[in-house]
N, C-alpha and C positions, 0 to 999 in steps of 0.2 A: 504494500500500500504506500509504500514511501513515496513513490513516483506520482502516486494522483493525488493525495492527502497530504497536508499540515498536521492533522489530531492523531494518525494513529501509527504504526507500523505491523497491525496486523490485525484483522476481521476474523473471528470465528463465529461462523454459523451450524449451527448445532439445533437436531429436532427434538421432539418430544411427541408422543402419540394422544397427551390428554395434560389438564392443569396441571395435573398430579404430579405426571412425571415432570415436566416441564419445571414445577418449583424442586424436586427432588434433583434432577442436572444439576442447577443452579447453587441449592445446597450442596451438592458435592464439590462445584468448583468452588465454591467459597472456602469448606473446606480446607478443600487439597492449599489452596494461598493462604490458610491461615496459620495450616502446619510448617510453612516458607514466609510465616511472618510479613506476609503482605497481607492490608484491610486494602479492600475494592472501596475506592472513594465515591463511586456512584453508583447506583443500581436503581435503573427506574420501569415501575410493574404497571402494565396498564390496567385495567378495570380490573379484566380476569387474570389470570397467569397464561393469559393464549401470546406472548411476548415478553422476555425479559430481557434487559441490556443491560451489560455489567460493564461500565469503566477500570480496567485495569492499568492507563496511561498508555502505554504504547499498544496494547492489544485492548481491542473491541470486541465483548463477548454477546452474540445475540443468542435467546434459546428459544425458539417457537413451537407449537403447535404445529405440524405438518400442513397443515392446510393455510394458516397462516402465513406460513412461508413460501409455499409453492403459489398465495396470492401477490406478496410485494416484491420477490422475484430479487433480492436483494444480489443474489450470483449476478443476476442479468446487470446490473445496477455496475459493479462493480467489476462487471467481464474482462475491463483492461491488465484490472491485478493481475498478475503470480499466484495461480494456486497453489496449494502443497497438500498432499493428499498423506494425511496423520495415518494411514494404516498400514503404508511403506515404509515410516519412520521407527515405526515400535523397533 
């Protein structure tokens, strides 16, 4: 994201199949950064938990609803970036 953005150096979009799970991600990632002694300075929920966005400075955590996401199409949005597909990485 370096190359299109000033705010971040990295988007992660991440689904959830219902609220439920969607705040449970969420809790997890906070989590795993609190055992790394990072606090997320911003987290903002909208009505339901069908959207969550966590600021963690350089990295941008969105967790949606499936449906959710396949409607704001944020990949599309951001198609110029660099992907990096986390399941080659482990």
């Amino acid at each position: 994201m370096k190359r299109l953005v000033n705010f971040c150096d990295y988007f992660v979009l991440c689904s959830g199949s219902s609220d439920r799970q969607v705040s449970a991600i969420v809790d997890g990632i906070q989590d795993g950064f609190a055992k790394l002694g990072i606090k997320i300075p911003i987290k903002q929920r909208g009505s339901d938990s069908s959207w969550i966005v966590l600021d963690v400075g350089d990295v941008i955590i969105h967790v949606f609803q499936k449906d959710v996401r396949e409607f704001y199409r944020l990949e599309y949005l951001w198609q110029e970036a660099k992907a990096i597909n986390w399941e080659k990485i482990k």
